[in-house]
C-alpha positions in Angstrom: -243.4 61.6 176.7 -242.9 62.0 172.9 -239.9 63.6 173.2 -238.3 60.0 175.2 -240.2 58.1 172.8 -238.0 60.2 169.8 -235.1 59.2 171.9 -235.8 55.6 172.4 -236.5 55.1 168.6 -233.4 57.1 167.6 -231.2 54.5 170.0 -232.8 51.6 168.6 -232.5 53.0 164.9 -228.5 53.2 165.8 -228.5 50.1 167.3 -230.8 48.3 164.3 -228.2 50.4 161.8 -224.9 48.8 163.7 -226.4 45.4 163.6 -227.5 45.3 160.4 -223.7 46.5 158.7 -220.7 44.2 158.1 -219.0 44.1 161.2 -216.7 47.3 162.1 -213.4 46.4 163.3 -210.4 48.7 163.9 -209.0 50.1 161.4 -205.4 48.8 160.5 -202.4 51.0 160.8 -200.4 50.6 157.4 -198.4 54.2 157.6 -196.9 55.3 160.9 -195.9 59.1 162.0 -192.6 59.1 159.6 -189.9 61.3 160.0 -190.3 64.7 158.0 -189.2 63.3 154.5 -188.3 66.3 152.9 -186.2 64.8 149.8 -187.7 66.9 147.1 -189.3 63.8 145.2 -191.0 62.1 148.8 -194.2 64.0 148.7 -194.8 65.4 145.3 -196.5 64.6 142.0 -195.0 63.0 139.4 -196.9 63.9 136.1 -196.2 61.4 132.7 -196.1 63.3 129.7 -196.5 61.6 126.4 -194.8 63.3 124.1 -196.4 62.8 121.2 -200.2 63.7 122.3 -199.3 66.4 124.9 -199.0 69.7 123.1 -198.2 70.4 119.1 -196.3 73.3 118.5 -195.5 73.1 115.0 -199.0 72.0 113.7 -197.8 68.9 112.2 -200.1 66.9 113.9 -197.5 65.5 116.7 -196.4 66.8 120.0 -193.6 68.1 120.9 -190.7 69.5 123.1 -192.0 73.8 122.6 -195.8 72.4 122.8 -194.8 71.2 126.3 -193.0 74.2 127.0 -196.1 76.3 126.1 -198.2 74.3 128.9 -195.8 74.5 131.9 -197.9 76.6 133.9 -200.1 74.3 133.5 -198.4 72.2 136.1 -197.9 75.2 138.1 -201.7 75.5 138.5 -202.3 71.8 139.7 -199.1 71.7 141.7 -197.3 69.7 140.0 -193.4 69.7 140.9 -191.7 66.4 138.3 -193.0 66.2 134.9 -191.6 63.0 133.5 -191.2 62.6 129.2 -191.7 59.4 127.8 -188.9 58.5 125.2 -187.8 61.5 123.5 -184.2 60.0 122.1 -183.9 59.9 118.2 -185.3 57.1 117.0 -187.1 55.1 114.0 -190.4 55.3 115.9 -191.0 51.3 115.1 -192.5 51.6 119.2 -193.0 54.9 120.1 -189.6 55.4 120.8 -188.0 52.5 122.7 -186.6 51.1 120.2 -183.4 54.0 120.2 -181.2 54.8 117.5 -178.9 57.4 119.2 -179.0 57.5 122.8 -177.4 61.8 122.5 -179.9 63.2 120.4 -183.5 64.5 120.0 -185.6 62.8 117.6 -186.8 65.4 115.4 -189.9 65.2 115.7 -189.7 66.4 119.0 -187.8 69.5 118.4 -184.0 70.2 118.9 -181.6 70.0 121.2 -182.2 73.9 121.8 -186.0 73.3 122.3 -184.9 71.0 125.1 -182.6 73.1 126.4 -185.1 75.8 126.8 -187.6 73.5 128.5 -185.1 72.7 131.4 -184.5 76.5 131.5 -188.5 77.5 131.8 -189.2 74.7 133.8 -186.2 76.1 136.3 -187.7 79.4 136.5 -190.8 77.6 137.5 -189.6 75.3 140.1 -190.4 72.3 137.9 -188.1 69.7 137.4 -187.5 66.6 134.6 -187.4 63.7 134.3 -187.1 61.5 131.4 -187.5 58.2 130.0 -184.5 56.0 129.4 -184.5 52.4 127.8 -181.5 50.3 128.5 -182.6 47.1 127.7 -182.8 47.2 124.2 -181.7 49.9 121.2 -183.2 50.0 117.7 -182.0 47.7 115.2 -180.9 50.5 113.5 -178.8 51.8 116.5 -175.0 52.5 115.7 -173.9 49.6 117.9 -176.1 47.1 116.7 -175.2 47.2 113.3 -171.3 47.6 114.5 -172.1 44.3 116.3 -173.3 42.4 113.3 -170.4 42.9 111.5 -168.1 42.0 114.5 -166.4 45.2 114.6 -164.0 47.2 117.1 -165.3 46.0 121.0 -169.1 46.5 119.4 -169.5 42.3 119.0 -170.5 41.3 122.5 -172.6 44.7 122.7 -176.0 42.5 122.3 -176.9 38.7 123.0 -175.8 36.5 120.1 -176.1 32.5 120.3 -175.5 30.2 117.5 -178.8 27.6 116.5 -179.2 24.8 117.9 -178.9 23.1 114.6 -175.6 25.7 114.1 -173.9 22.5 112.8 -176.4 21.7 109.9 -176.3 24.9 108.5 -174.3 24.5 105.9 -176.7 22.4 103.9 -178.5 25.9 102.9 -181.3 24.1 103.1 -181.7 23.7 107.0 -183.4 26.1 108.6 -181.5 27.6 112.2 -183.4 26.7 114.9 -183.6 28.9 118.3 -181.0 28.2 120.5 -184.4 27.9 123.5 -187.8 28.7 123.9 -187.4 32.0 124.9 -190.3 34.5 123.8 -191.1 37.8 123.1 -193.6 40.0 124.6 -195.6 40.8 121.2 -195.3 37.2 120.0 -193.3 34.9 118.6 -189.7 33.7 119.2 -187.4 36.1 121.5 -184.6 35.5 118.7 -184.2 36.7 115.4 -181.8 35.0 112.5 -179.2 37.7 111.2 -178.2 36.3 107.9 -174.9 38.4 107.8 -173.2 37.2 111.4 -175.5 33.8 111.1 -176.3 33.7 114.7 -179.3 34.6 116.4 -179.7 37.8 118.7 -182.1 38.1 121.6 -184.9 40.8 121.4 -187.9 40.4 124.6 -189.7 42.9 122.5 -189.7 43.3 118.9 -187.2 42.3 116.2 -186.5 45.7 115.6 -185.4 45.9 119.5 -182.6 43.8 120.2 -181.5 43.5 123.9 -178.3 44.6 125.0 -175.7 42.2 126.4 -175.2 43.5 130.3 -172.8 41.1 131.5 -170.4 43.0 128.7 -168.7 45.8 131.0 -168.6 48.2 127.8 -172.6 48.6 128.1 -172.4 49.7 131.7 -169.8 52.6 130.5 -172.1 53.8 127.5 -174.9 54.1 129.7 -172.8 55.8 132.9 -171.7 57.8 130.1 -175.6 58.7 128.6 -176.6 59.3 132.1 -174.2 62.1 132.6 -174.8 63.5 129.3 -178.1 64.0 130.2 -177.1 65.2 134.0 -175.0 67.9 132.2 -178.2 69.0 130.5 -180.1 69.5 133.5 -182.2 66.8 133.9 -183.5 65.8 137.7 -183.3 62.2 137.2 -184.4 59.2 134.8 -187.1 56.6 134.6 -185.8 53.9 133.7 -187.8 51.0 131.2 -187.7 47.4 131.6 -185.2 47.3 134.5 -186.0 43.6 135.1 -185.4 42.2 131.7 -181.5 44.2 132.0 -180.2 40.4 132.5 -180.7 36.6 131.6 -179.9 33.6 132.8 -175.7 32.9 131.9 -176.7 29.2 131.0 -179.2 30.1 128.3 -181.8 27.3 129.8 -185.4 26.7 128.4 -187.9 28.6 130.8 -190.9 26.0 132.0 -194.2 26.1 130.6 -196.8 28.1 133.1 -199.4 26.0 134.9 -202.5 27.0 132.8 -201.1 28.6 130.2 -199.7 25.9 127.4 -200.7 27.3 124.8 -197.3 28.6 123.2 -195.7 30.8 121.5 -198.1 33.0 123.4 -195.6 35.3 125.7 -197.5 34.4 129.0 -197.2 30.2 128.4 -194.0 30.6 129.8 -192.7 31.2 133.7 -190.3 34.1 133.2 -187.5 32.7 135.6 -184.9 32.6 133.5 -185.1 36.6 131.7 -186.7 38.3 134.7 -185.3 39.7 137.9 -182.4 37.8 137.5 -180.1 38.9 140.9 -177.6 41.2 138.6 -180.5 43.3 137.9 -180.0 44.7 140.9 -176.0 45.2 141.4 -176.8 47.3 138.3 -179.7 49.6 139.7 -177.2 49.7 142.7 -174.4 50.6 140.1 -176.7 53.8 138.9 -177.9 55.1 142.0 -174.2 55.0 143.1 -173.0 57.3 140.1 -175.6 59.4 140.2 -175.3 60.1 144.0 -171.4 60.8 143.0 -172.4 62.5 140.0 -174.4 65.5 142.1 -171.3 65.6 144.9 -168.9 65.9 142.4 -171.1 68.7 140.7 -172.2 70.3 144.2 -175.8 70.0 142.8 -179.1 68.4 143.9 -179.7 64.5 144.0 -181.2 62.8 141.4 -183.9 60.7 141.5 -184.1 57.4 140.0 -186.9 55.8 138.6 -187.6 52.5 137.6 -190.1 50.3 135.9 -189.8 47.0 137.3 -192.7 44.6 136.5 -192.7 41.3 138.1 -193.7 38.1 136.9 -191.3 35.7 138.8 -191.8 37.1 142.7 -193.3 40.4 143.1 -192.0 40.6 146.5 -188.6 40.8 145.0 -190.1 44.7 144.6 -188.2 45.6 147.8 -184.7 44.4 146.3 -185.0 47.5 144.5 -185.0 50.0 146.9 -181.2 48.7 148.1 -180.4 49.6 151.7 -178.8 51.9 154.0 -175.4 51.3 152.4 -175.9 50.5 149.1 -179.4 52.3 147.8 -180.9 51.8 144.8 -184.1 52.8 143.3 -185.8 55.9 145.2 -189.0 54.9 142.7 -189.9 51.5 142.0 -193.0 52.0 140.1 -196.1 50.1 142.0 -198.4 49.1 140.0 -200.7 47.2 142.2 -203.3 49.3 142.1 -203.2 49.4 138.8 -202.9 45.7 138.0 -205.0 44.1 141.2 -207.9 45.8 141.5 -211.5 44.1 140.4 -214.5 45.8 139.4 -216.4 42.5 140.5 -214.5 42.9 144.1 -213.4 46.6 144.4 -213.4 47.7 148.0 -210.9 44.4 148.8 -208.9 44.5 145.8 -208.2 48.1 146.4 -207.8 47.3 150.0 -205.2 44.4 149.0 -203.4 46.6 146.5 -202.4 49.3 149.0 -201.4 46.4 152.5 -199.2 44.8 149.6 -196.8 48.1 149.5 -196.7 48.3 153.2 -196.0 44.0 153.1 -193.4 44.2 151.4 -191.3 47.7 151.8 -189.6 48.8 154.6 -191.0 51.8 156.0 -188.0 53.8 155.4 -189.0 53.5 151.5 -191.3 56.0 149.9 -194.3 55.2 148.8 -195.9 55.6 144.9 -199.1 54.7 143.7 -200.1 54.3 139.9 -203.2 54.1 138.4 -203.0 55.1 134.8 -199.9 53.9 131.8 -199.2 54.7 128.2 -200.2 50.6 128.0 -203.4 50.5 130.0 -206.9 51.6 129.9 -208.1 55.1 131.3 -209.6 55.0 134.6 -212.6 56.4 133.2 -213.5 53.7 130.5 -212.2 51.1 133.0 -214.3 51.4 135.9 -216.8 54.3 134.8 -216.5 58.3 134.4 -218.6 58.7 138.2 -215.1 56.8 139.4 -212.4 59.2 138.2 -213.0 61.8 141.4 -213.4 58.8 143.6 -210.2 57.2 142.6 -208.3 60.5 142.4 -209.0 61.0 146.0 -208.2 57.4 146.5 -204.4 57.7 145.5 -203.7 61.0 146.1 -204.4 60.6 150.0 -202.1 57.5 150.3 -198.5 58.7 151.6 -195.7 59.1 149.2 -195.7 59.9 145.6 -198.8 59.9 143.3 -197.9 59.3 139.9 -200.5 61.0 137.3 -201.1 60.3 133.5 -201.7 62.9 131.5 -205.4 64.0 131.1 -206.6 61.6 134.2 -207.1 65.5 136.1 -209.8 65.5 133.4 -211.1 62.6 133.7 -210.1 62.0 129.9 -211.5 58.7 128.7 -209.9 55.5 126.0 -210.4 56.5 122.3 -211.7 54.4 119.7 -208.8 53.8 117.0 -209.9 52.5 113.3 -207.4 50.0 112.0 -206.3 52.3 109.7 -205.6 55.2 112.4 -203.7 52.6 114.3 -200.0 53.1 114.9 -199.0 50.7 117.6 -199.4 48.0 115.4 -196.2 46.0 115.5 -196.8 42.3 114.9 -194.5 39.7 115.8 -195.3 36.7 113.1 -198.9 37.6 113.1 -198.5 36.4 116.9 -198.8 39.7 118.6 -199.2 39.0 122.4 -200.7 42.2 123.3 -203.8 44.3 121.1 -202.6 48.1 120.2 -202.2 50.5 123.2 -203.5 53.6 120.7 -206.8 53.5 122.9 -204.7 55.1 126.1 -202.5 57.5 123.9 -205.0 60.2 122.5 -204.1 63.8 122.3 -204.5 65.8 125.1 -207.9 67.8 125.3 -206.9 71.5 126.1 -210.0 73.6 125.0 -213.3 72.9 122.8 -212.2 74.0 120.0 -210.8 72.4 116.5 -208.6 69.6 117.7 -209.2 70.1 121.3 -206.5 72.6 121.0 -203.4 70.2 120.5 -203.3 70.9 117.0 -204.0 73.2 114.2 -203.6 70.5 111.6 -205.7 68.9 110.1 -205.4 66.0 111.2 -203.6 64.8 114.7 -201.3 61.6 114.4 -204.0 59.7 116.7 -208.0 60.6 116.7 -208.8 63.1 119.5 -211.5 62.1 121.5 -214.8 63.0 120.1 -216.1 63.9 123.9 -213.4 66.8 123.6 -216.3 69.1 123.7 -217.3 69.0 127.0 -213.8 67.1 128.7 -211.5 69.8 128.3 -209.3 71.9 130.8 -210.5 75.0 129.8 -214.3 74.7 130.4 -213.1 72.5 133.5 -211.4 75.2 135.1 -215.0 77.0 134.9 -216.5 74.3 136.7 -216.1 74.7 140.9 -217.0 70.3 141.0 -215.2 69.2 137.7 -212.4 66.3 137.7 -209.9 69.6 137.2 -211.0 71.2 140.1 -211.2 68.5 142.2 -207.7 66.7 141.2 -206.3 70.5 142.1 -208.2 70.3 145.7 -206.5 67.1 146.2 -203.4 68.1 145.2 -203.4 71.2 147.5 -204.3 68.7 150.5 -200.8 66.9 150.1 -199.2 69.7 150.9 -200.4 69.9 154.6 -198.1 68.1 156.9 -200.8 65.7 157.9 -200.7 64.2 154.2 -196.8 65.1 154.0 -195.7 63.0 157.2 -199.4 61.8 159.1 -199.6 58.0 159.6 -202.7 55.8 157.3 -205.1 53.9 158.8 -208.1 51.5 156.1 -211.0 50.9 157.1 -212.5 47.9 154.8 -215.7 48.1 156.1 -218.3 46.8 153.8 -218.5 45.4 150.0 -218.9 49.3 149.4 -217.7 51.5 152.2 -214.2 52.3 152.4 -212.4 55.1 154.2 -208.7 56.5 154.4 -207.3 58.0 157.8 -205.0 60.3 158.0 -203.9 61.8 161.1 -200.8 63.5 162.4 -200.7 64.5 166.3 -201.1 68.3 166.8 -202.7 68.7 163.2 -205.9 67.9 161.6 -207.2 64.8 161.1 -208.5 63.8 157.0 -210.9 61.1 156.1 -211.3 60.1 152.9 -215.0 58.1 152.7 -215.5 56.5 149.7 -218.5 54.6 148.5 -217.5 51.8 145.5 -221.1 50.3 145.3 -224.2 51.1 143.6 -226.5 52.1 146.1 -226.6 54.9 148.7 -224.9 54.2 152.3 -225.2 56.6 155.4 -222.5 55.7 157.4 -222.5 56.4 161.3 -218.4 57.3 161.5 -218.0 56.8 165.3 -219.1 53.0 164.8 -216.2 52.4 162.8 -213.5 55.0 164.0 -212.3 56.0 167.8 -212.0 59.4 169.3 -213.5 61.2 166.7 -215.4 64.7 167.2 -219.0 64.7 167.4 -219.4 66.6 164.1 -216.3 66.7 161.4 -216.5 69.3 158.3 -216.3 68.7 154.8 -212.9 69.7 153.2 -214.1 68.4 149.5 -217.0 65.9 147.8 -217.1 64.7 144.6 -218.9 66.1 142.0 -221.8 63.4 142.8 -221.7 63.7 146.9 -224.2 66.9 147.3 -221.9 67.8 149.6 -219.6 71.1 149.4 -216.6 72.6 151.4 -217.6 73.7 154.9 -220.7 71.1 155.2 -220.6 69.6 158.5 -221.5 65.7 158.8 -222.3 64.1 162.3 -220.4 61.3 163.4 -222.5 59.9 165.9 -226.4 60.3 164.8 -228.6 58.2 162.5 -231.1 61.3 162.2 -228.8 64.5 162.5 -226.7 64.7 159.5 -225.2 61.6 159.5 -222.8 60.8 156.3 -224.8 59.6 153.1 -222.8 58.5 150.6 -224.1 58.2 147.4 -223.1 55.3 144.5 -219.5 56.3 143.5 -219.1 58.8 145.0 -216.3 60.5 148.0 -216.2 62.7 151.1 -213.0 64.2 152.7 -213.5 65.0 156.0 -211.5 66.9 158.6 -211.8 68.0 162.1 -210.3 71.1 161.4 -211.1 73.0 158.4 -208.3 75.0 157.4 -207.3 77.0 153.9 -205.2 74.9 152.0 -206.1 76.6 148.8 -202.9 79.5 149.2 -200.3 76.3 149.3 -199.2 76.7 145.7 -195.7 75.4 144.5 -193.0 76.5 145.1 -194.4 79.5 147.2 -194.3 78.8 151.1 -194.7 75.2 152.6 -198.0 74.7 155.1 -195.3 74.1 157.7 -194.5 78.0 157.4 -197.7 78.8 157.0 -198.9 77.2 160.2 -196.3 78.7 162.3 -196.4 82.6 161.0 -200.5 81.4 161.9 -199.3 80.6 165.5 -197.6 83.2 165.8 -200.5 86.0 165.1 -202.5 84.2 167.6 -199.8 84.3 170.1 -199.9 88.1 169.4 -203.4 88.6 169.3 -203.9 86.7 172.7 -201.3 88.8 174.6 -202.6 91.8 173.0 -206.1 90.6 174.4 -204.5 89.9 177.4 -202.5 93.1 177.9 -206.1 95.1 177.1 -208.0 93.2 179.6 -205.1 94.1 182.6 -205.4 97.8 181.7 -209.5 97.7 181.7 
């Protein structure tokens, strides 16, 4: 009698558990079963090195080429496979490096031509390959053609975008002041143009005045930058992200762009509706024009392809995203960097906004395109200080389960948090007219924390050319590596999990179940099964899996929890009981499950894929089961 009493409450306890939940629908197919993608970019890791805060070498306080090369194995160990350099072209340093002086050279304070050099060699002998930043949009004011240009020499005057004032006429009264020829603006405040008292005529800059765009409707531009693109190729570079690819043209006709529903209040950059200097249709005949020489560039060298990168923010249609990507005969972009998850998702609305972020990519790319997902920038905050430290494992598992290519910032495999700058520490402090549109991005750019020691180990010197992080002492890779749950350990789990074909080439099914509860399927037929359970709310769930997801096993085992879970590797959850360990999921916290717990932990780069690993496994069984079966004729 008590025992169908324990039953009948246990049925009504699953049955009060169901009813009380949001309602459980399907799950939505965004991913299906692809084709093996085995370009060498479709599956990997690209990881963003900032230059400056990654590694000094020479203890002058700022990173550099040899302090990169020192920590290359470093990337070996998380399996990491593209390492991409932000700007590392000689330069005045007026933004970091995008505003270029010579497109050919190292900017000393990142070493030499010969420190480069020796990075593509190490990283060779490691499997690694490099990409780097490139900024075609703009040079430095201080660039060899610009200053060409102003005096009208040689074919150098139509290398930027000059326009007389709109008051050109007046001008001789020296009295007048030139007026604008429109209302274009620039993104850290302030008119787009800029008075050159030598040519008199304005020239365009979207950035700063030190940063003037060049002219791309000027045929001579396109051959300098084929021409700095195989340069670079020679050298042994895998590819090139390329900056500010939507800004490359304007409109011909020079029109005033409208004012923004909501927004009046100019010269702030965002009063305006960018139609007229974003995404004009040019932009991509040139991406087009890149990819195309590129491609050409590795048949005529008998070489590997190249990969091409680009930045391509959108703020006149975002769905124009999937322009970029070309088609079958005339491909463009393999990368077009999405930032949705970066720019959409709410801490007041999490579970959809994440939810929204990653259907937007499947809305509007065609499934032949492969996937990336970025989380962190150079320009934005840490995912730590934005949505809280307890997130970091939550949202690593998040965007290194989705299909494609994760892109990592360096330090987010530590969990490494925004600095506090003190005005006089700052040094992204251009200021447009004392209109600056956007506050300092310092906050995102502190060294690198290697160790607990003086300086976190970036630096001997004194003093680093940014603060370190005073939480260095404790968020650090070395004493991470010690620690089985830390954001290190955990990124490097993750990262061995993409490797499996499942993860590789498995279709992706969301679940948005409640205001909390969201889960990740992946699934691949004849391989495991992974799902990633996360839990974006405050409070503990326990979530009953076969409610929510078909023709699952009765029990599924843990591959990996967060550092805040309680759960560890070999754990096994129920997926049907309310009372026998069900799933309970604490606040901000994550669970990847699998119905088949295999090692992933041998799948390191460059060493054998899982693909060879699960046949030679195959195969030993096939031997040991006719050797069983052999014995048992003879007995």
């Amino acid at each position: 009698m008590l025992h169908k009493m324990k039953i009948i409450f246990s049925c009504w306890l699953i049955f009060f558990v169901a009813l009380s939940s949001v309602t459980y629908g399907e799950g939505e197919t965004l991913f299906p079963v692809t084709k093996s993608k085995d370009d060498w970019w479709s599956n990997t890791i690209i990881y963003q090195v900032f230059p400056r805060s990654f590694k000094d070498s020479d203890n002058d306080g700022i990173g550099d080429l040899k302090g990169i090369t020192e920590e290359l194995d470093h990337f070996v160990d998380l399996g990491i496979e593209i390492v991409w350099i932000n700007s590392i072209f000689k330069s005045p340093m007026y933004d970091t490096g995008y505003d270029v002086e010579n497109y050919t050279m190292i900017d000393p304070i990142f070493g030499s031509m010969t420190d480069f050099e020796k990075l593509i060699s190490e990283m060779n002998k490691r499997g690694l390959k490099l990409i780097i930043d490139f900024v075609p949009n703009h040079s430095s004011s201080q660039c060899e053609w610009f200053l060409k240009s102003i005096k009208n020499e040689d074919n150098y005057d139509e290398y930027y975008i000059w326009r007389n004032a709109s008051n050109q006429d007046q001008l001789s009264n020296l009295t007048i002041t030139p007026i604008p020829p429109n209302n274009w603006l620039s993104i850290y405040g302030g008119s787009a143009w800029t008075w050159n008292t030598e040519r008199k005529q304005f020239y365009l800059h979207q950035f700063s005045d030190k940063q003037p765009d060049l002219n791309f409707r000027n045929p001579e531009v396109h051959k300098e930058i084929l021409n700095i693109m195989e340069f670079w190729m020679d050298k042994g570079v895998a590819g090139f992200r390329f900056n500010a690819v939507g800004k490359l043209y304007k409109h011909k006709d020079f029109r005033d762009e409208p004012i923004s529903v909501g927004r009046e209040n100019w010269p702030i950059y965002y009063s305006l509706n960018h139609i007229y200097t974003h995404d004009q249709p040019e932009v991509i005949d040139t991406v087009i024009e890149w990819r195309k020489f590129m491609d050409e560039y590795s048949k005529r060298k008998n070489t590997f392809p190249r990969l091409l990168a680009a930045e391509a923010h959108h703020h006149v249609c975002v769905y124009s995203l999937r322009y970029y990507f070309g088609d079958e005969n005339n491909p463009g972009a393999q990368i077009p960097f999405n930032y949705h998850l970066l720019i959409q998702v709410r801490k007041d609305d999490l579970v959809n906004s994440v939810d929204r972020a990653i259907k937007f990519w499947f809305e509007v790319t065609l499934a032949n395109n492969t996937p990336n997902w970025v989380m962190e920038t150079q320009d934005t905050d840490r995912i730590s200080s934005a949505y809280g430290s307890e997130m970091v494992q939550v949202f690593t598992a998040l965007k290194m389960s989705l299909p494609g290519i994760d892109v990592t910032y360096y330090g987010s495999e530590i969990g490494m948090e925004n600095v506090y700058v003190r005005p006089d520490r700052i040094q992204d402090s251009y200021n447009s007219d004392g209109q600056r549109t956007i506050e300092s991005r310092d906050f995102a750019r502190s060294p690198m924390q290697w160790n607990g020691r003086s300086n976190a180990g970036f630096t001997e010197a004194k003093k680093s050319w940014l603060p370190i992080n005073p939480n260095y002492y404790k968020i650090n890779v070395e004493e991470q590596k010690k620690i089985s749950t830390s954001n290190y350990n955990f990124y490097k789990k993750m990262s061995q999990l993409r490797r499996t074909d499942t993860l590789k080439y498995g279709d992706l099914e969301s679940y948005n179940i409640t205001d909390s509860i969201y889960i990740i399927k992946r699934s691949l037929p004849g391989h495991e099964t992974y799902l990633v359970v996360m839990n974006f709310g405050s409070e503990t769930e326990t979530v009953v899996l076969s409610t929510i997801i078909n023709s699952l096993k009765k029990k599924l085992q843990v591959y990996l929890g967060s550092e805040n879970s309680a759960y560890s590797r070999g754990d096994t959850v129920s997926t049907i009981s309310i009372v026998d360990k069900p799933l309970h999921l604490r606040p901000q916290s994550v669970v990847v499950l699998t119905d088949n717990l295999i090692n992933v932990d041998e799948f390191k780069n460059n060493a054998f894929s899982y693909r060879q690993y699960n046949s030679s496994y195959v195969s030993l069984l096939c031997v040991l089961l006719l050797t069983g079966y052999y014995v048992g004729l003879r007995n």
